[in-house]
N, C-alpha and C positions, 0 to 999 in steps of 0.2 A: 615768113614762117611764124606761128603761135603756137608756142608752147604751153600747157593747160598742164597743172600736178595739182592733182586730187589727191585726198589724205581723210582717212575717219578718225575718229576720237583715239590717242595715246595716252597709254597710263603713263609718257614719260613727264617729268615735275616741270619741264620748260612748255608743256601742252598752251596752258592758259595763257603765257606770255608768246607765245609764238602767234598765237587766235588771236590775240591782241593788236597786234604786229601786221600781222597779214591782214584782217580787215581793213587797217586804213589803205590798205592797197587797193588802187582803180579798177584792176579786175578780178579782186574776192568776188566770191559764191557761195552759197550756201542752202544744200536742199536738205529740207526735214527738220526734225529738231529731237536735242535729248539725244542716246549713245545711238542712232540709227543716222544721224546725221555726217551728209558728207559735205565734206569745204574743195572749195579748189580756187587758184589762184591762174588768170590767163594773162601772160605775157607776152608782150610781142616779142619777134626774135630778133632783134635787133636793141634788146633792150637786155645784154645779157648780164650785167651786173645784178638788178633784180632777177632774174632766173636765178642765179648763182646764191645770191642770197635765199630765194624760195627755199631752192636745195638743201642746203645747208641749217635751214629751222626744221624741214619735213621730210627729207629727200632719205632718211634712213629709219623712218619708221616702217613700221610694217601696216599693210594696206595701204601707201601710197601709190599711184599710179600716177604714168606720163603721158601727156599725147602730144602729137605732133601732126598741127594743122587737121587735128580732131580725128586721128588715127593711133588706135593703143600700139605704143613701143615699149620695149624694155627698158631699163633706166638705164643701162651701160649704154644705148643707142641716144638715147634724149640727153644723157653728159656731154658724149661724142659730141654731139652737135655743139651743143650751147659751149661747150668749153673751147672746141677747135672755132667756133666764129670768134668768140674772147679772144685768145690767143693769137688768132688769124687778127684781130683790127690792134692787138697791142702791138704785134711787130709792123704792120702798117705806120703804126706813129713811131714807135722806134727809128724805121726807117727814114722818115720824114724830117725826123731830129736828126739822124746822121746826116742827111744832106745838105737841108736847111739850117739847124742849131736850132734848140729850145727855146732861146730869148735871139733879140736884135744882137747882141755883142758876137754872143756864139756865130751867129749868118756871117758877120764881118771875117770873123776870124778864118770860118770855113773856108770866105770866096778867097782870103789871102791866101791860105796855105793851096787852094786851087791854083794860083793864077801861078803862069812858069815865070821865072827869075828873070831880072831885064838883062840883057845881053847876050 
């Protein structure tokens, strides 16, 4: 899945530092120039820290727009997504730790309290 948020020029005071920000990103864009110019940042979907982050500099200004896999959605639908995969791979490793343990010591402990009592 690639997620694409487009955004035009904001009078808000974090605009400059955000253009800042997002350019050094591997899939900024940028068509036109001067106040008719649009930016947009493409993401893969598996990469939803960055998304999250996009969001969060641009994702509440006005004229932003979202796509998904190069289809205009509504922003409640392209959160949906990118948050419930978030979500969806943190309880994965949550899980992983409950089984495994976060370090070697934790695994040890886990497999004792697993293993049944001798006798």
């Amino acid at each position: 899945m690639k997620i694409r948020i487009e955004f035009i020029r904001s009078r808000s005071p974090n605009f400059k530092r955000a253009l800042e920000i997002l350019r050094a990103l591997p899939g900024f864009a940028q068509r036109g120039d001067g106040p008719d110019a649009v930016y947009s940042v493409e993401v893969d979907g598996k990469n939803q820290p960055t998304a999250l982050a996009v969001f969060d500099l641009v994702g509440r200004w006005r004229g932003t727009a979202f796509y998904l896999d190069g289809a205009l959605v509504a922003k409640a639908h392209a959160m949906r997504r990118i948050f419930g995969d978030y979500f969806k791979q943190l309880d994965e490793e949550r899980a992983r730790e409950r089984a495994f343990g976060a370090t070697p010591s934790e695994f040890v402990r886990l497999q004792h309290r697993l293993q049944p009592p001798p006798g």
